[in-house]
N, C-alpha and C positions, 0 to 999 in steps of 0.2 A: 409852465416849465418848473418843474421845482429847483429848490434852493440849492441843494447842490450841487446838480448841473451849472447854474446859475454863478456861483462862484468858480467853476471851474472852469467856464469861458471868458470870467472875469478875470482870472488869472492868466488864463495865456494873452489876451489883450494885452495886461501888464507888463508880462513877461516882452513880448513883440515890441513895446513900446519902447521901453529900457534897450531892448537890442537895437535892431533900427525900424524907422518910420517906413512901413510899406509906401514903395513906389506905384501905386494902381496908378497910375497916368501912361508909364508904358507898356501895358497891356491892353493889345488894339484889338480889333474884332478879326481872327483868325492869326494872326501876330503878334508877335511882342517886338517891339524895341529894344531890342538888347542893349543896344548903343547909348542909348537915348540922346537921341539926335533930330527926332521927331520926322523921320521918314523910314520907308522899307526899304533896308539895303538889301542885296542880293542872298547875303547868307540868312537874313532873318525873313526870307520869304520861303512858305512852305512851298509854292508850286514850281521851284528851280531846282535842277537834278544837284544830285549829292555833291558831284565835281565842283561844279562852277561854285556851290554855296560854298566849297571846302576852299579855294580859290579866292575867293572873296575875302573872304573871316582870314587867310593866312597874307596878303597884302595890306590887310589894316592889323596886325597885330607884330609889337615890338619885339626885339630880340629876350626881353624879359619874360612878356607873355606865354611866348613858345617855351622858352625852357620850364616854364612851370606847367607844362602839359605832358611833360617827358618822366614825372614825379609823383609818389602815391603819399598820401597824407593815411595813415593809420588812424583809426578810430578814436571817439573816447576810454582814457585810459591804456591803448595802445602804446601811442603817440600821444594823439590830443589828449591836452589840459582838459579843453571845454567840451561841453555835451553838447550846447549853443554857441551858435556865436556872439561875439564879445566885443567891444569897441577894440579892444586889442587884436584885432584880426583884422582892423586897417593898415595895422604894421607890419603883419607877417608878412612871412614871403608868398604866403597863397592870397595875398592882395593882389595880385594877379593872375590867380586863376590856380585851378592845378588839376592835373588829369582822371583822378580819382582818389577816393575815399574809400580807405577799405575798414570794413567790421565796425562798422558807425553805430554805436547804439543796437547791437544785437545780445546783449548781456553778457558775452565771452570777454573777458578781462586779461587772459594770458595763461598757460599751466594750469589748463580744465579749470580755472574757477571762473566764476560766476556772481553778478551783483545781482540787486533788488531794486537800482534806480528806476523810478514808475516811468522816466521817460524810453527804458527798455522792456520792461514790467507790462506794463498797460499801454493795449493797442492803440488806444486811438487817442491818448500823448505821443507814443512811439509816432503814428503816421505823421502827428504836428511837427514834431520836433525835426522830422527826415526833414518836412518840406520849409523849418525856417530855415536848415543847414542849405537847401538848396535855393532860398531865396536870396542868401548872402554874395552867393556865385552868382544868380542872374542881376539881380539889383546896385550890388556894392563894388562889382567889378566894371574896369572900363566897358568893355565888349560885351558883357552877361554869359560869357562863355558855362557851360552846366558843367557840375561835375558829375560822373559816373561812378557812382553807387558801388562797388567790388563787394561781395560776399560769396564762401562757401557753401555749397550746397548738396554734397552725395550723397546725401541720405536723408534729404529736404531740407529747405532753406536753412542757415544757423541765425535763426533766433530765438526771443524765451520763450519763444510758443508757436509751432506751426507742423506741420503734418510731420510726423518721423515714422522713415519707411527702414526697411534693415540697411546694410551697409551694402554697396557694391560686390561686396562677393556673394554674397544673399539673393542678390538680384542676379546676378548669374548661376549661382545654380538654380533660378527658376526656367532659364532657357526661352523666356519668354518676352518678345521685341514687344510686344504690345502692352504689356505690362507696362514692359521700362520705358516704352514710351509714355504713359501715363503718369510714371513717376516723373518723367520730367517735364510734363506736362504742366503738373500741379504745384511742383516747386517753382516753375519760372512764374505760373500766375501767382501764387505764395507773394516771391520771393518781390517782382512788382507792387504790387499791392499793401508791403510793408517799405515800400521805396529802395529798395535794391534793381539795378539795373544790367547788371552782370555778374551771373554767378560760375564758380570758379570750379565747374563740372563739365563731362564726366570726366575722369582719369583714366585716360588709353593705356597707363604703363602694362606689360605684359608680364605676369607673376614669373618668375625662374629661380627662387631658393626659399622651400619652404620653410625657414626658419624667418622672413624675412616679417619684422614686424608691422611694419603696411601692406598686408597681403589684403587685409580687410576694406583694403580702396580702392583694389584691383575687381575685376568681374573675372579675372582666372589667369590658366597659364596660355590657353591658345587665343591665336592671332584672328583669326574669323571670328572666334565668338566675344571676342572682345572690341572688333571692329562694326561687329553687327549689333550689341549693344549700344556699343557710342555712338552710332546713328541715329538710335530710336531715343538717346536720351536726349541727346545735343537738339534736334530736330522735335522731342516737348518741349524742352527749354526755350526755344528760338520761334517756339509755335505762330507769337502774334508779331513777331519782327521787335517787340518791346523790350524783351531781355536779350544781353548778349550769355552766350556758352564760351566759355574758356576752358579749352582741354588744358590737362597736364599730365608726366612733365616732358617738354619737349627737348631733347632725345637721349635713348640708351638708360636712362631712369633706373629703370629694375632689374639693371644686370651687375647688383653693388655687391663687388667682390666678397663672399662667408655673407652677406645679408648685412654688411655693414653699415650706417647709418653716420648721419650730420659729419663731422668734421672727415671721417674714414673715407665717406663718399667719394674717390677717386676710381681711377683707372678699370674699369670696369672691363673683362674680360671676354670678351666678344667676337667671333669673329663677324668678316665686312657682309657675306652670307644672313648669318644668322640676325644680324643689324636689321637689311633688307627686309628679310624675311618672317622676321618674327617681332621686333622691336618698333620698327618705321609702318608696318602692317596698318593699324591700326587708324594711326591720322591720316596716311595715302587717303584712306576710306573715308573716316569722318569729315576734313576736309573738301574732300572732293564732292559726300553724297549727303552734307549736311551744310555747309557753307559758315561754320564756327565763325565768330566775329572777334575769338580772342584765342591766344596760347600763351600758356608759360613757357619760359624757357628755365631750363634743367642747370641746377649745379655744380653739376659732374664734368670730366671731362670724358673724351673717347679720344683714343688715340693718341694723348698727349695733349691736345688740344680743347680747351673747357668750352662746351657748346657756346653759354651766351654770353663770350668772345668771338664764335667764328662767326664770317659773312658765309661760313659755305654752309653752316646748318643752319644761320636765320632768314638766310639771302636766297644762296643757291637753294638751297635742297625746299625749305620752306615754302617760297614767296614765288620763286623760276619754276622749279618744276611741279611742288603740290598746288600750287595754287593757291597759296593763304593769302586774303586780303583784309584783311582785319588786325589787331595792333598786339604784340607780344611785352608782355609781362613779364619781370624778371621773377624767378622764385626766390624767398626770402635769403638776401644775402650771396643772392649770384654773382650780383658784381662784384660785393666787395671780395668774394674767394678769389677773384682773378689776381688782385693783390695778398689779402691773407691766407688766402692756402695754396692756389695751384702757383702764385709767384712768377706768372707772366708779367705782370704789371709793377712798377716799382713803387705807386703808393695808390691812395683814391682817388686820383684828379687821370692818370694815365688807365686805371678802370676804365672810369668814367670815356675815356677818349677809345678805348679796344672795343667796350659793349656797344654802344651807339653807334660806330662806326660801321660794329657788325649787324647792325640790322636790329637792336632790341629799342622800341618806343617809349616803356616805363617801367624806370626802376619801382620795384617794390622790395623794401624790408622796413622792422621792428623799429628803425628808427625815423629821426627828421627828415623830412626831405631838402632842407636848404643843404646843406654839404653838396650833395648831388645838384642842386640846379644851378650855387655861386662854380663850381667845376665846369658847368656847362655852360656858363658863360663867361666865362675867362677863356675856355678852347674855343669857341666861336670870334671871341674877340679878339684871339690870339691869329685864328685863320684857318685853325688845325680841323674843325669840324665847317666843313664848306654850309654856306646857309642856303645851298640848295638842299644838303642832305638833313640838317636841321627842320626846312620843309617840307620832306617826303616824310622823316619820323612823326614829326605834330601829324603833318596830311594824316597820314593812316588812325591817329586816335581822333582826330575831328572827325572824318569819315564815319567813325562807328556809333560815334556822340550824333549824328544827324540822323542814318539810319537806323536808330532808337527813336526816332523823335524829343529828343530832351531840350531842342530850343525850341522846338514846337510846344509842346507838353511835357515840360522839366515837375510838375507836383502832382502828388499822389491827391487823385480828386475829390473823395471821398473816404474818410476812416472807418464810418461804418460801413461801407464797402466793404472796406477790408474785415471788419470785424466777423462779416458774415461768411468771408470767404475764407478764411485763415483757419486751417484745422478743424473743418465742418465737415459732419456725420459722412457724406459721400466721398471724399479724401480720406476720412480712415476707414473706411470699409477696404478701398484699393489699399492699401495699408497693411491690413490685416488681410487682404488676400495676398498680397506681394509676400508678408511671414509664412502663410501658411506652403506656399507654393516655391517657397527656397528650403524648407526643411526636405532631408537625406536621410530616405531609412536605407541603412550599413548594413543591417543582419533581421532577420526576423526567422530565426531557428523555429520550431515546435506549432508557427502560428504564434507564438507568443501576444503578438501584435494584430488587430489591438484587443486593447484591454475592456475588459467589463465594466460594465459603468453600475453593475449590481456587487461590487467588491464593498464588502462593511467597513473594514481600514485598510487602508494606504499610507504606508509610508513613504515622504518624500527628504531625501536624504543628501547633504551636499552641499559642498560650499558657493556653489553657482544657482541653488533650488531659490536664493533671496537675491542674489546681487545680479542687477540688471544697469550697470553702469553704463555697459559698450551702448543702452540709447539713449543716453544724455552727454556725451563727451563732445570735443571740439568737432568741427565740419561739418552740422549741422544741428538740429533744434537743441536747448539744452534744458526744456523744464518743463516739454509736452510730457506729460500723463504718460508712464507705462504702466507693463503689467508682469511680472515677474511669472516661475516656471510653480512658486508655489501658491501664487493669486491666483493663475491660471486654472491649476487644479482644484484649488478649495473650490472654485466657482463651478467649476462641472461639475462634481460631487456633492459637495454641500461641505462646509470647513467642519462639523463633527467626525467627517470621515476621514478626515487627514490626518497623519502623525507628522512629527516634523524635528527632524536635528540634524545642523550641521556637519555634525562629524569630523573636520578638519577645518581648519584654513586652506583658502587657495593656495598660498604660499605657505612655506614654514617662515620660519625667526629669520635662519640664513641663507634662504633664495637669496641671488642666483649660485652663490659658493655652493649650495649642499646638493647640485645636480653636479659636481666632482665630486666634493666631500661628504657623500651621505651621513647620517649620525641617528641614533637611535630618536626615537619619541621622546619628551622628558614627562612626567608626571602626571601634568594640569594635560598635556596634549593626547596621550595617554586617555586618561578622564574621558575627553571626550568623544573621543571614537568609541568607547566602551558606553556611553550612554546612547549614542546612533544605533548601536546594537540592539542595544533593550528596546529600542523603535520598531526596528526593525524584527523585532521576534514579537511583538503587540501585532504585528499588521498580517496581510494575508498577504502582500505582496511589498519591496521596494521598488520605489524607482530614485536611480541615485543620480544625480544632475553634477556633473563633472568637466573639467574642461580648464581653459584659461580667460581670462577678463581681460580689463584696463590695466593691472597689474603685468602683464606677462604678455603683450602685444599692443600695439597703436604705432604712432612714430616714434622713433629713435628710440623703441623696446623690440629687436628682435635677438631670438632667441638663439641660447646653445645649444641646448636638447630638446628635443622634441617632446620626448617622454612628460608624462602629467607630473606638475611641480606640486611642490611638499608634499603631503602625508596621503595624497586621494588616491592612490594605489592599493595602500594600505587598508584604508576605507572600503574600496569596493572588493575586495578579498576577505573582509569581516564580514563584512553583509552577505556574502556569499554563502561564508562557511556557517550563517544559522539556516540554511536550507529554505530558506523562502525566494521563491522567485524571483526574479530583478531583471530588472530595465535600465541599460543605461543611458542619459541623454546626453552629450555633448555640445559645450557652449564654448566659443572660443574661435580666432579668424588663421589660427594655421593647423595644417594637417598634424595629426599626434599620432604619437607611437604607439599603439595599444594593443599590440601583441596579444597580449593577456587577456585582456576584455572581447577582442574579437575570437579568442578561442572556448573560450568558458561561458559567456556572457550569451544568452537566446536572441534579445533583442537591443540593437543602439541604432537610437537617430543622431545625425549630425546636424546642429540647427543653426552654428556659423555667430553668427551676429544678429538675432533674428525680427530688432527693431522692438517699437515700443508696443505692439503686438503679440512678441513674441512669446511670454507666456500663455496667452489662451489660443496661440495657433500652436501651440506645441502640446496644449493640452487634448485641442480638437484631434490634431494625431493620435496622439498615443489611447484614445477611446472612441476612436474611429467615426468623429464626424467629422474628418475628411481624410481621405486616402491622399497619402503623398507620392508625391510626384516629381520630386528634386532630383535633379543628377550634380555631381560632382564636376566642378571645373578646376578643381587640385590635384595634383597625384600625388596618394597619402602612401611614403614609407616605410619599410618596418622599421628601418634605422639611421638617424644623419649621418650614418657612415655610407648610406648610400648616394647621399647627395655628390654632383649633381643629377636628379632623376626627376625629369618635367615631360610634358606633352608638348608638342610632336617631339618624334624623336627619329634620327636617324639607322638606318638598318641595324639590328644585333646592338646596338649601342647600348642597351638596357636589356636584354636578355641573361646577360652573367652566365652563359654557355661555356663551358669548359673550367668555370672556378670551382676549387673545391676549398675554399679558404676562406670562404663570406655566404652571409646570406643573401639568399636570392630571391627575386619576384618583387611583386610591390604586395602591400597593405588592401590596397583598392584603388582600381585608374582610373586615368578619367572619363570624366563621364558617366560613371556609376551612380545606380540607386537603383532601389528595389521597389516595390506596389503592394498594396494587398489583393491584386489583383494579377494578372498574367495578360501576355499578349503573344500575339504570334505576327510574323511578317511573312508575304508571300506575294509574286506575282511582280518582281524588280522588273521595268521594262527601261532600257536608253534609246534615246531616240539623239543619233548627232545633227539631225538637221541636213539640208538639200545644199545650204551654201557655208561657204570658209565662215563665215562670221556669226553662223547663226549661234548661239547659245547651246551644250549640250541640256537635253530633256530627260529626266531623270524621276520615275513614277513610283510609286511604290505601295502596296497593300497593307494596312496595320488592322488586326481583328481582336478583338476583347474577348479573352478565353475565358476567363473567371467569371463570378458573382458578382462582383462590382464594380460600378463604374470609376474610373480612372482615368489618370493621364499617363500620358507616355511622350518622352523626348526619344523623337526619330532622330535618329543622327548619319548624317552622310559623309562617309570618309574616302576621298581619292588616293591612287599613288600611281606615280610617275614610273613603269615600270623596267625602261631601260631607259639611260639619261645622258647625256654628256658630264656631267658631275653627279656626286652624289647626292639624293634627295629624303623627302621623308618617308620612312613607312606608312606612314598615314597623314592626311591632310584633312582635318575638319573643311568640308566646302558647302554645308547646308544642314540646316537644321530644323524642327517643328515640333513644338508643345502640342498634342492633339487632345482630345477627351473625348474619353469613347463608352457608351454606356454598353453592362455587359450582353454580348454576342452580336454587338456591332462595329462595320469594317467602314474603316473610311480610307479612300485612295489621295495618298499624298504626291503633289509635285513639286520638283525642283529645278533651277534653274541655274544651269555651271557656266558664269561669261566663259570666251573663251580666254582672257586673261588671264584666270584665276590657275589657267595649267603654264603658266607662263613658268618658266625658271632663268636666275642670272647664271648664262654658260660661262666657261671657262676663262674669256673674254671681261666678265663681269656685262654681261650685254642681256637686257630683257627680253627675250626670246622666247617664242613658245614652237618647241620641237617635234618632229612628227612621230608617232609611234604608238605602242598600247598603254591606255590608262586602265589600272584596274577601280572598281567603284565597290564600295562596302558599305553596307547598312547595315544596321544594328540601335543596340540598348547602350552599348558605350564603345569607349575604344576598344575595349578586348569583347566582346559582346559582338559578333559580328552574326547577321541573321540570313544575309541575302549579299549574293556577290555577282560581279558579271565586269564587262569592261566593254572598250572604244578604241576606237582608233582614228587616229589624227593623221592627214596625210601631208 
C-alpha cells in the first residue's frame, strides 16, 4: 500500500475516533440493533412487512422523537455548521433523530456558489464522510432511526461531479421516454452511490407563460407529454426500490400570474377545468403509473387557499383520490408563507398547526429546524395536533425510510464502487445523446445545414459561443467537465480553422431597464462588435451563437421581453450585413422573439440548455454527424404581447381572426422542428375495439423520403368533436421518437385508454361522452399529415 493512501486512512481512523467510537457490536448478521437492546425487535427485522415494522418503531418512540421526523436539517453550510458530526450534536435537537438531510456535502453552498472542501471535492471522502453523518443517526440515537439523504436531481444528481444531462426542457424536446428513462436511471444510481437517497425529481409543473424563468425545469407546455416523461423518469429514479422520486411542485405551480416569481408567487389564475386538465395532469399519471415515494408541496395558493395549508389538496385530492403514499415535503418556506405572506396564520407556531394538520410530513426550508419541531411539540402537548395524527404523519416518512432499505442497509458500501460508477464513459455517452437529441433545427432555408467540414475559416461569433454556465448551476452536478459551443467546434475542425469574438455581452450595463429604455452602444461596446466584424469578413462563413444564460432565466429570473437582451441584435445584423453566410444558434430555456432572424437568417437551431455535452452535440449538428431530430414543447411568439399563447388551446382561442390591430400567428408551435431529412405519413388506420373498455387502436405509416437517415417525433393529436362544454382543439394523446434509415417505413402503434377522452361535464363530473372523436397525425401541432376519427357510443 503506499504511503499516501496509508495516511489517508490513517486520517479518517483519526478523524472517526475524535467523533464517536464505532458501535460494531450492533451490527448482527442480516440486522442491526438499532436499539441496542441486544435483541430483534420487530422494526429492526428485515423479513416483517413495512406496516407492522412502521407500527413498531412508532409505539417505542417518544413525543420528541416523532416531531424530529416531521423536520429537514439543511446541509453543510446550508444550515449545518459541521460537515461531521461533532460532540455537539448530542445536544442538538436532531439528538433525536430527524427526517432528513438535505444538500449534505454536495458542494452547493447557496446563490450558485460553490466550495472545494475535499469532503465534497473527492469521491471517496465524500462517500466516508455521507456514511459517518449516517452513522451518527443509527449509533448515537436512541432507536437508530436513519436519516434520508434529500438531494436535487433534474439534470443528474447535484454534486461536484456526476453525470450532467441537459435541463428538463431539453429532455423534452427529445420526445423521447426511454431516453428519460435512462436519465433517471443513472441519476438515481449516481445519486445512491454518493449516499443520497431521495432525490427531488422530476418536476410535473406544466410550462403556461413563456416569459417564466423556470421554464428550464419544465419538459414543456403540454400535459401528456409532460405526464409521460415523469413516468419514465420517476420510474429510473425509483428503479431499484433504493432511491425515493419526489415530484414538484404540488399544485397550480406554473400558473404564476405575468411569470411572477418568490414573494409575487400568489393567486394564480386559473380556471377549476384547466386545473384538472392541464395542471393536476401530470401527477394523476406519475403517481398512479409510477408509485413516487415523495411530493413537494407548492407555495402558492389557488383559490385563496395556500395548497400546503389545505387537507383538500394534501389529503383529499393527494392521498384519497391520487393515491400518494409516500411522505410530502414542504417547498422552501411554504409554511412559513402561511404566516408571512398569504396571512392565514397569525404567527409560526399556528403555521405550524394549519400545515400538518393539512396533511404535510416535513417541513423543509433554508433555516433550523428546532423552531418548527419546539411548535410541534407544544401543539401536541397542548392537545391541538391529536397523537393519532402526529402518527400517521411520522407513519408515512418511516414507511418510505423502510422501503428504501436504510435500517436494513443505511451506508454506502463501497467508494470505489462509487468512484467507478459516478460520471463513467457509458453515462456520458447517454448524455451526449440525450444533447444531441434535444437540439431544434427552426429554419434551414437554401440547405444551408449542414455545413462543410472542408470550410478553411469559421467564424464563431457570440456571447453564448464560451459561456456554458446553464451546466453547472444549482439542481444538479456543479463541476462535471463541459464543453462549450466554441470547444465544440474547434474540436471538429481543428482550432486553426476557427475565428472567434464575442461581439457583445449577453447583457448590456443596464439590463433589465434598457429592454424599456433602449440607449445607443457607448464606445468600448461599439469596439467590439466592430471587431466581430473583421472575424467575421476573415472567415468563409459565421455562426453567431445567441440567446440568454444564467443571467436572463433560472429561478426568480423571469423575464419582461422576450426579445434578445443587450446588444446581440445589433450583432447579428452586422454580421449579416458583410455578406457572409450565417448560422444562428440559440442558447437559452425560454422561447425568443426573433422575428428578424427567422426572416433573414437561412439556418437557426434551438439548443435550450443543452447540458455539458452541449457543445460538441451542437457542433455534430451543425456539420451533420447527426441529423436532428428535436421538436419543440414551447410555443415561441412573435410578441409578449401575445401572451397568453401556450399549447392546448381552446377553439379560435389563438387564431386572432377578425383583428386587424395586432399581430398574428405564432413564431413556431408546438411541436416543431425540422430534419435534413424528409418523411412522409400514410396508411392512418383506428381500430375501437369489440368491447366498451377496450383501448382505441391507432396505427400508423412513417416512410424516410430523403437521403438520410433520421428521426422523426410522430405525434398523435385527438379532439373532442361535439361536447357538453367546451374542449381543446387538439389534445396531445401519443407520441414516438422513430429512426428510419433513408426509404424505410416503419408502422407505428398506439394506444388511447378510454379515459384519456374523458372530459369534466358541466357538473364538474369525469365522464366520458359518446360521439365523434377526430384523430390527427402529424410533424407538430400545426403539421397535421393523416386525419380520420371514431365514434363512442
Amino acid at each position: 500500500m503506499k504511503a499516501g493512501k496509508q495516511t489517508f486512512i490513517a486520517c479518517l481512523v483519526l478523524i472517526g475516533i475524535v467523533s464517536f467510537k464505532p458501535l460494531a457490536s450492533i451490527y448482527k448478521n442480516g440486522w442491526i440493533d438499532l436499539n441496542k437492546n441486544g435483541k430483534k425487535d420487530i422494526y429492526e427485522d428485515p423479513s416483517k412487512p413495512v406496516n407492522a415494522r412502521t407500527a413498531d418503531l412508532l409505539s417505542k418512540m417518544t413525543v420528541e422523537e416523532k416531531t424530529c421526523q416531521m423536520a429537514t436539517l439543511y446541509g453543510w453550510r446550508r444550515v449545518l455548521k459541521d460537515s461531521l458530526p461533532t460532540p455537539e450534536w448530542k445536544n442538538a435537537i436532531w439528538k433525536d433523530g430527524i427526517a432528513n438531510i438535505d444538500e449534505h456535502l454536495n458542494g452547493y453552498i447557496g446563490s450558485n456558489k460553490t466550495v472545494t472542501l475535499d469532503l465534497a471535492t473527492d469521491m471517496e471522502k465524500h462517500v466516508w464522510a455521507m456514511n459517518e453523518t449516517q452513522r451518527f443517526f443509527i449509533e448515537q440515537t436512541r432507536l437508530g432511526i436513519p436519516v434520508d439523504f434529500t438531494n436535487e436531481g433534474i439534470r443528474g444528481i447535484e454534486a461536484y461531479e456526476a453525470t450532467g444531462f441537459p435541463t428538463q426542457l431539453n429532455m423534452g424536446m427529445t420526445w423521447n421516454k426511454d431516453l428519460v428513462y435512462q436519465e433517471g436511471l443513472i441519476t438515481g444510481r449516481e445519486a445512491r452511490a454518493l449516499g443520497y437517497t431521495n432525490v427531488y425529481a422530476p418536476i410535473l409543473d406544466v410550462a403556461r407563460d413563456q416569459r417564466w424563468g423556470r421554464l428550464e425545469e419544465t419538459f414543456g407546455e403540454d400535459p401528456f407529454l409532460v405526464a409521460a416523461l415523469g413516468v419514465a423518469m420517476a420510474k429510473g429514479i425509483q428503479h431499484n426500490g433504493k432511491v425515493a422520486s419526489t415530484a414538484k411542485h404540488f399544485a397550480v405551480y406554473s400558473a404564476n400570474k405575468g411569470a411572477r416569481e418568490g414573494q409575487a408567487r400568489t393567486d394564480p389564475q386559473v380556471a377549476p377545468r384547466e386545473v384538472e386538465n392541464i395542471l393536476l395532469y401530470p401527477f394523476k399519471k406519475v403517481i398512479r403509473e409510477a408509485g413516487i415515494m415523495g411530493v413537494m408541496s407548492s407555495y402558492n395558493d389557488y383559490d385563496g387557499i395556500p395548497v400546503s395549508g389545505s387537507n383538500y389538496w394534501l389529503i383529499q385530492r393527494l392521498r384519497i383520490e391520487m393515491g400518494f403514499t409516500g411522505y410530502v415535503v414542504s417547498d422552501s418556506e411554504a409554511l412559513e408563507y402561511l404566516s408571512s405572506k398569504h396571512h392565514v396564520a397569525a404567527n409560526l407556531k399556528e403555521a405550524v398547526y394549519q400545515a400538518f394538520m393539512a396533511g404535510m410530513n416535513v417541513r423543509t426550508t433554508f433555516r433550523p429546524p428546532d423552531s418548527i419541531i419546539i411548535c410541534l411539540r407544544q401543539l401536541v402537548k397542548e392537545g391541538r395536533i391529536p397523537i393519532d395524527t402526529l402518527n400517521r404523519r411520522v407513519g408515512d416518512v418511516l414507511k418510505v425510510k423502510f422501503r428504501l432499505g436504510l435500517f436494513d442497509h443505511p451506508y454506502i458500501e463501497s467508494a470505489a464502487e462509487t468512484r467507478k460508477l459516478v460520471n463513467n464513459e457509458a453515462s456520458q455517452q447517454v448524455a451526449l445523446q440525450a444533447s444531441r437529441e434535444s437540439l431544434v433545427l427552426l429554419k434551414n432555408a437554401n440547405n444551408i445545414l449542414p455545413l462543410s467540414k472542408g470550410l478553411e475559416k469559421v467564424a464563431v461569433v457570440g456571447p453564448n459561443a464560451t459561456n456554458d454556465d446553464y451546466a453547472h448551476t444549482h439542481y444538479g452536478p456543479s463541476h462535471t467537465p463541459s464543453v462549450n459551443v466554441l470547444q465544440g467546434i474547434q474540436a471538429k475542425l481543428g482550432a486553426d480553422k476557427v475565428l472567434y469574438a464575442k461581439g457583445v455581452d449577453l447583457v448590456d450595463k443596464r439590463w433589465p431597464e434598457s429592454e424599456i429604455l433602449p440607449e445607443p452602444m457607448d464606445a468600448a461596446e461599439q469596439a467590439m462588435l466592430d471587431s466581430a466584424v473583421q472575424v467575421a469578413k476573415q472567415a468563409q462563413l459565421a455562426i453567431v451563437v445567441l440567446g440568454g444564460n444564467t443571467k436572463t432565466g433560472g429561478e426568480s429570473k423571469s423575464r419582461t421581453s422576450l426579445d434578445l437582451p443587450g446588444y446581440q441584435l445589433n450583432l447579428v445584423k452586422a454580421i449579416r450585413a458583410t455578406g457572409k453566410p450565417v448560422v444562428v444558434v440559440l442558447i437559452g430555456s425560454q422561447p425568443m422573439t426573433i422575428n428578424w432572424i427567422d426572416k433573414y437568417m437561412d439556418g437557426i437551431i434551438y439548443a435550450g440548455y443543452p447540458g455539458g455535452k452541449g457543445g460538441t452535440a451542437i457542433a455534430d449538428v451543425l456539420f451533420g454527424d447527426y441529423n436532428p431530430g428535436g421538436k419543440l414543447t414551447l410555443t415561441f411568439p412573435k410578441s409578449v404581447g401575445q401572451i397568453p399563447l401556450n399549447f392546448p388551446s381552446k377553439p379560435n382561442a389563438q387564431s386572432d381572426e377578425g383583428e386587424h390591430a395586432r399581430i398574428k400567428g405564432l413564431l413556431y408551435p408546438f411541436g416543431f422542428g425540422l430534419s435534413y431529412t424528409s418523411f412522409e405519413y400514410s396508411n392512418l388506420k383506428i381500430n375501437t375495439g369489440k368491447t366498451a373498455n377496450e383501448p382505441i387502436a391507432v396505427t400508423v405509416d412513417i416512410t424516410n423520403t430523403g437521403k438520410l437517415a433520421g428521426d422523426e417525433v410522430v405525434q398523435l393529436y385527438i379532439r373532442d368533436v361535439l361536447s357538453s362544454v367546451t374542449t381543446y382543439e387538439k389534445l396531445l394523446k401519443g407520441f414516438e421518437r422513430v429512426h428510419l434509415q433513408p426509404g424505410e417505413t416503419k408502422t407505428l402503434s398506439f394506444s388511447i385508454p378510454r379515459d384519456e377522452l374523458k372530459l369534466y361535464n358541466r357538473e364538474m363530473k369525469f365522464v366520458l361522452e359518446p360521439g365523434e372523436f377526430s384523430v390527427m397525425v402529424g410533424a407538430s401541432s400545426s403539421d397535421i399529415r393523416q386525419t380520420g376519427s371514431f365514434f363512442i357510443k
